[in-house]
N, C-alpha and C positions, 0 to 999 in steps of 0.2 A: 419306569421299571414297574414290576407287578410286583405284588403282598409276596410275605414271607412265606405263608401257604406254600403259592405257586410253585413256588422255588424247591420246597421242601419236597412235593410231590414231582417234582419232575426230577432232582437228584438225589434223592433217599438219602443224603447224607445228611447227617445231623452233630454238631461240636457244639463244645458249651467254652464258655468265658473262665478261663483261669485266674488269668492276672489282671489290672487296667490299670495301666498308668500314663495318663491324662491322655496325649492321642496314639497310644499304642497299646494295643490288646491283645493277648497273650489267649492262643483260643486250643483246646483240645480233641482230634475228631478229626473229621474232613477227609481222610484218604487220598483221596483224587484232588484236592488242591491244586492250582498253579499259579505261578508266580503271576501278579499282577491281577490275578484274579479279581472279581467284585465277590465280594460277600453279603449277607444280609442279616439283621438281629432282626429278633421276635418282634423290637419294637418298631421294626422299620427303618432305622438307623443302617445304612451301610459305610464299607469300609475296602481297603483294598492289600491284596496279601502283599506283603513287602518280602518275605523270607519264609522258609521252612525247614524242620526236621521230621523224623521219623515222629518225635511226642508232642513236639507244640508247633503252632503258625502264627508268625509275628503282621498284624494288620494294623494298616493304618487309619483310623475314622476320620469321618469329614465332619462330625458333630459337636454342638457346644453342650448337647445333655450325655454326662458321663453315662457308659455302659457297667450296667453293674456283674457283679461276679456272680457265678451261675447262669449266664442269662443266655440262651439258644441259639443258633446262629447257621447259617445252613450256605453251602454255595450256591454260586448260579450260572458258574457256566458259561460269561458275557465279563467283557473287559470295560475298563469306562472307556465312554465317549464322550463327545463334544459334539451339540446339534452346532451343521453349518449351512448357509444358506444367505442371501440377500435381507431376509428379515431380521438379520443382527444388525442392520446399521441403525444407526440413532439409540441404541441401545447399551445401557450398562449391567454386563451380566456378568456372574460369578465361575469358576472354570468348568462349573459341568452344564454351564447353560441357564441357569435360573437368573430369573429378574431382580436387580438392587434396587430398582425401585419401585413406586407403587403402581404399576402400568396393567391394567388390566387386560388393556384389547391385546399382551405379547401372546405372541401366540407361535411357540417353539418350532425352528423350521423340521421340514420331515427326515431331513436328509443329517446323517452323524457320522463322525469320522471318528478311528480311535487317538487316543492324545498320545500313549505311549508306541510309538513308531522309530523305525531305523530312519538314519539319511539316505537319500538319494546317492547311487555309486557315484562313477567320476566319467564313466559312458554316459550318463547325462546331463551332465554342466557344461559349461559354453564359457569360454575367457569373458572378461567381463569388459566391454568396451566401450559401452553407454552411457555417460556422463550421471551421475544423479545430482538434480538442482537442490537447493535447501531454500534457494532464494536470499542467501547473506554474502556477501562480497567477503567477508574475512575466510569462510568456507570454499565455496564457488571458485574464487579463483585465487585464492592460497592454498587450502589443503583442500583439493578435489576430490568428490566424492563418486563410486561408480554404481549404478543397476547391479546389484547384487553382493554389495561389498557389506560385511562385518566392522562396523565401526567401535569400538568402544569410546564412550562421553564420559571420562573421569574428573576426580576434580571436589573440592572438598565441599563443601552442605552453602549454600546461600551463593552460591557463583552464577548463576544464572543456567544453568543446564537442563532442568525442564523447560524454561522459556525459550532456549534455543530450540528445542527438539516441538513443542508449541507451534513455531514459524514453520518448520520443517514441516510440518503434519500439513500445519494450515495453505503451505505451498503445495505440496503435492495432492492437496483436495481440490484447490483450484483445479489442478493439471490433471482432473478425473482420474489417481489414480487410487487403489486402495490403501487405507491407512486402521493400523492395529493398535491401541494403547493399553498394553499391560501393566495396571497400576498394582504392586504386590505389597499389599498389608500398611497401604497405608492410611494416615486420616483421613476420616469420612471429608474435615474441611476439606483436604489437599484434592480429595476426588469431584466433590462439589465445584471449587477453582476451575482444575482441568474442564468438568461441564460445561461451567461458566464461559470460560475462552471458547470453546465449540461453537457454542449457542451464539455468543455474542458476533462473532463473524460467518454464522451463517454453514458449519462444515458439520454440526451436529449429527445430520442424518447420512453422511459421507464416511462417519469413522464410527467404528466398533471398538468398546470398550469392556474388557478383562479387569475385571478388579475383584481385590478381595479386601477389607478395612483391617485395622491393626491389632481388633481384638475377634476377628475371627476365627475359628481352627486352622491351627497351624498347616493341617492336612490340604487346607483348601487352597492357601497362599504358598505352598511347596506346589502346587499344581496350575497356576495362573498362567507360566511363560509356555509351558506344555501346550494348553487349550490355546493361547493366544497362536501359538506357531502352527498348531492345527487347521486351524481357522484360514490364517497366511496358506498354506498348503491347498485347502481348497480350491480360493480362488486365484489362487496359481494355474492352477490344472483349467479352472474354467478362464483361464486368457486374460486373466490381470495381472499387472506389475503391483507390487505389495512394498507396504513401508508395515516395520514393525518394532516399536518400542518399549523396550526393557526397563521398567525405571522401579526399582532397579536390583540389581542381581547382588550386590554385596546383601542387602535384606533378604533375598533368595538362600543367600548361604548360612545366613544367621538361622534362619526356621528349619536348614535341612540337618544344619548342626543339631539343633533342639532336638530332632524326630530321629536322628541318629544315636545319641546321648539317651534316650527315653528308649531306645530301641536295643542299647549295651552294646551298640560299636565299640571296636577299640578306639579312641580318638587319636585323632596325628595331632601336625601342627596348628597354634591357637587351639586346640580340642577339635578342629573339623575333622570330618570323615578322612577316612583317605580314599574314596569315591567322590568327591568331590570337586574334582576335576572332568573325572568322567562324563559326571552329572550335567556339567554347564557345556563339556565338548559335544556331548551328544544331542544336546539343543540346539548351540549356535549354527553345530553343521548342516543342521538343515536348513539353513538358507542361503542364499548364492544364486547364480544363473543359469536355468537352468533348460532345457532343450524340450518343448512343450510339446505335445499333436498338436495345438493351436500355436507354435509359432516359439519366439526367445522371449520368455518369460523370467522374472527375478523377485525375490526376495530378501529384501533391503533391511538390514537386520541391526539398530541402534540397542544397543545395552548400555545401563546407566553403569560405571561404577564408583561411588562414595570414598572418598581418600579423606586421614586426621592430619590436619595440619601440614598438606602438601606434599605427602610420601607416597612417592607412586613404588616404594619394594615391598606392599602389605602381600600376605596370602595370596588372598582373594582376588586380590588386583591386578599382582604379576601373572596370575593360571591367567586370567581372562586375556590379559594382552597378548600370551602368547597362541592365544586362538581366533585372535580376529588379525582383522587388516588392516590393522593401526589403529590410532587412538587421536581423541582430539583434545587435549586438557588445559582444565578451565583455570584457568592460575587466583587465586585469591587476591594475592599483590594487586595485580592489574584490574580486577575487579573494582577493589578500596581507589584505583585512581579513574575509574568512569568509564574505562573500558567495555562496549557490549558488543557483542558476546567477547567474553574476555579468557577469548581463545590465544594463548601462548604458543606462537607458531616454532617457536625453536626449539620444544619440548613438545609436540603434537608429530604423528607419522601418519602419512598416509602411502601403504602398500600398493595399491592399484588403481588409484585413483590417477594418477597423474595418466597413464597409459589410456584412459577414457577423452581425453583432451589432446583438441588439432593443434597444427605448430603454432597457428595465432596463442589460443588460449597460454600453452605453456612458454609462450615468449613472454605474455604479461606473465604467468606466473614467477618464469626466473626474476625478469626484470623486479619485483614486487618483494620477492625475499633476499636479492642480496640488498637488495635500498635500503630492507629494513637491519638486513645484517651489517651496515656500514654506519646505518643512525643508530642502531643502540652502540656499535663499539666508542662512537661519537660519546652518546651520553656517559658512555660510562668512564670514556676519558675525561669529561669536564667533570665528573664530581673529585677528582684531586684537585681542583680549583688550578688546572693549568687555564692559560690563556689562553683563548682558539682563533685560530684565521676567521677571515672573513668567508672561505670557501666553507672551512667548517660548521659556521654559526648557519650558513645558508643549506647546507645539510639537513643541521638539526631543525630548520623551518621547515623544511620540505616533510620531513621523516612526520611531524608531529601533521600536518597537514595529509599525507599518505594515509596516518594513525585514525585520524578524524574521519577521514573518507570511509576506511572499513568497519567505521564505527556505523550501530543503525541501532532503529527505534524498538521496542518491543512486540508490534504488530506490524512492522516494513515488512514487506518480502519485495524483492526487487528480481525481474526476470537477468538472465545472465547476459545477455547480449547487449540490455540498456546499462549494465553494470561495466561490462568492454566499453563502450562510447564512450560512458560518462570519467570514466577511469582514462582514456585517452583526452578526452579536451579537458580536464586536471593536469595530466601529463606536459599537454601541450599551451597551460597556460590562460587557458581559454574561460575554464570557471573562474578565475580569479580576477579576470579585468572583468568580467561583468556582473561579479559580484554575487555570484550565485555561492550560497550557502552547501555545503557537503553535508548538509543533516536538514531535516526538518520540514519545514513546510515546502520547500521550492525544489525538493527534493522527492515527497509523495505528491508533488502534480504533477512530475516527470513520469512518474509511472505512472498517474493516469491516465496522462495524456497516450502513452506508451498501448495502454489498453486498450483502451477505450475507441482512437485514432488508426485506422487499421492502414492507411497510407503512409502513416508517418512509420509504422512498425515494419510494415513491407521494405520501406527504404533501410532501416537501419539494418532488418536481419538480413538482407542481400549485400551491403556492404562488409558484412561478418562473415557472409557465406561468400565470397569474393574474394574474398583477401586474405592473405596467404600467412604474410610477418606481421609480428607486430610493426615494426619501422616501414611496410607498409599503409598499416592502417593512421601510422601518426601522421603520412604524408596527405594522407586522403582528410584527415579530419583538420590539418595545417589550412590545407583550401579550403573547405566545407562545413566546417566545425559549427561558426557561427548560426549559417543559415539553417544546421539541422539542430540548433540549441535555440535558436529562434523559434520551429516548430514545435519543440518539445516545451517549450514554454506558454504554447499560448493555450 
């Protein structure tokens, strides 16, 4: 943007600073105002109008140096933007573009979109039928995920839900597609971390990162998930499929609180706005699938949301879930007993997921949740200490061995198709006489092998793309199991 000058001389208008209270400024002047506008002080400090009357205009700054009273202030005529472009990736920038850290060669792309924008009508979305991988078996084929589905990741503080959404990221970098990380107000360590995972497998310069730290202007981190969606938006339009993470939105509603509160909204429930629903519907809806010049494009849209002690009826919690397309949550319990990701499928919904998945896929998938709905009724019959059959106890062998299976490492990603195989010669018996382990090492040399081995992957994914039922595919892996777990082995 240009000096204050500029600005002064090209709209003759000129308002002075009444009130300031910390990121909302109370300004006098301006006539021709509009909402959303950018504004500009003497000292170079901008800010953006939030509201107006006929006497004052309520703005909100994006600066850590307080605006003092009296001080100038002139419009300009220009909305914020967000530079977007290819030269974000490997990059952590703040929501109007500026570098977090100390990178001299960045160098801003040319091209800016504005952050405050409407959704896309419904003449341009597309049913969503596309499978979206995460690369985790307890997701993948228990709660299925689609190209352009709203998932909310709730679930209370230490459950693992950044680390799942990590894998997800680091899966679909693999799978060249675009990946967004909106970190909103948090610790510098927590951002550094996220870095760190990047860096260390290699996806760094693959994903673009939105952040803003926890002592920043509140003004900046009300605006993270805006630019980040932005950003998604572009390269949408330019023919990529887009992953975009929210983490997380209950801190989004905390700052909009502040800036509403500071701003003498009336306050509703918990003190939030009552625009507050607004606020997160008019975000999530712009993503989905959507009908491109270049083809069926999506916007895969993960929002965190934070729960105290397991209450998924908070505020902020219940608005969010009834705007996406189901939820995955991260149960604590299950957590404390080793479960990873310690995703509680009985208390998790997925909307449209399942409809992205062939009859194979959702054969295992039934098969997989009533097993598991029969071993916990199991368990929870034997804690009255009744006596259980033998049919029973071998139940509860099986369920805890199913349990083990969906269980994975912190950095696993496993393709969907070697997760069908290996899930059927479990099924059918087959890992267990030979001894092969459901976790760990003999398990990330299946996928290598998987990778790596383009003969051995040809065979598996034609048998996938072949076969019709599950109780097909059991027949087929009855006969051949061995000899293609011999391959996958060596």
């Amino acid at each position: 943007m240009r000096d204050y000058k500029y600005y002064l001389d090209l709209t003759s208008e000129i308002g002075f600073v009444e009130e300031a209270s910390n990121a909302i400024v109370y300004i006098s002047g301006l006539p021709n105002v509009k909402t959303d506008e950018i504004v500009i002080f003497e000292t170079d400090e901008i800010g953006m109008v939030l509201s107006f009357t006929s006497e004052v205009v309520k703005v909100l700054v994006f600066s850590k140096k307080p605006i003092s009273h009296g001080t100038k202030v002139t419009r300009t005529n220009e909305f914020l933007k967000v530079p977007v472009g290819t030269e974000l990736f490997g990059k952590i920038i703040d929501p109007l573009g500026n570098s977090l850290t100390p990178m001299n060669f960045y160098k801003k792309p040319s091209l800016s979109r504005r952050i405050n924008t409407f959704a896309s009508g419904i003449l341009s979305r597309k049913t969503i039928v596309r499978q979206f991988e995460t690369g985790i078996p307890a997701v993948d084929l228990v709660m299925p995920l689609g190209f352009g589905q709203r998932e909310l990741i709730i679930g209370d503080r230490k459950t693992g839900k950044t680390n799942f959404l990590m894998q997800t990221i680091l899966f679909q970098a693999k799978e060249k597609n675009i990946c967004v990380y909106a970190a909103i107000g948090k610790k510098k360590l927590d951002i550094k971390d996220a870095e760190g995972f990047f860096k260390k497998y290699g996806i760094f310069d693959q994903v673009i990162f939105v952040a803003t730290g926890f002592d920043d202007p509140i003004g900046l981190s009300f605006l993270v998930p805006f630019s980040a969606m932005t950003i998604c938006e572009h390269f949408r339009d330019e023919g990529y499929d887009v992953l975009l993470v929210l983490d997380d939105l209950t801190t989004h509603a905390k700052f909009y609180r502040e800036i509403s509160l500071l701003g003498k909204k009336f306050p509703g429930r918990n003190s939030y706005p009552g625009d507050i629903f607004y606020t997160h519907a008019k975000l999530l809806e712009r993503a989905g699938n959507f009908i491109t010049e270049k083809g069926e494009k999506a916007i895969t849209c993960l929002p965190i949301a934070e729960t105290i002690q397991g209450d998924l009826s908070g505020y902020i919690q219940t608005n969010i879930m009834s705007m996406t397309d189901g939820h995955l949550y991260f149960d604590s319990d299950l957590f404390a007993k080793g479960r990873r990701p310690a995703i509680n499928p009985f208390l998790s919904v997925t909307r449209v997921g399942r409809q992205t998945q062939s009859a194979l896929k959702r054969g295992i998938n039934r098969e997989i949740l009533s097993f598991l709905t029969i071993s916990e009724k199991m368990q929870n019959f034997s804690h009255f200490g009744a006596e259980l059959s033998e049919s029973s106890k071998a139940t509860l062998a099986i369920g805890e061995k199913v349990i083990k299976f969906l269980n994975q490492g912190p950095s696993t990603i496993m393709p969907i198709n070697l997760q069908i195989i290996l899930f059927c010669m479990f099924w059918n018996n087959i890992l267990q006489q030979k001894d092969i382990e459901l976790t760990g090492e003999d398990v990330d040399k299946m996928i290598k092998t998987y990778k790596t081995k383009p003969d051995v992957k040809k065979a598996i994914d034609k048998i996938i793309e072949d076969t019709k039922t599950f109780n097909d595919l059991l027949g087929i892996i009855k006969k051949n199991g061995e000899q293609l777990l011999a391959q996958l082995k060596t």
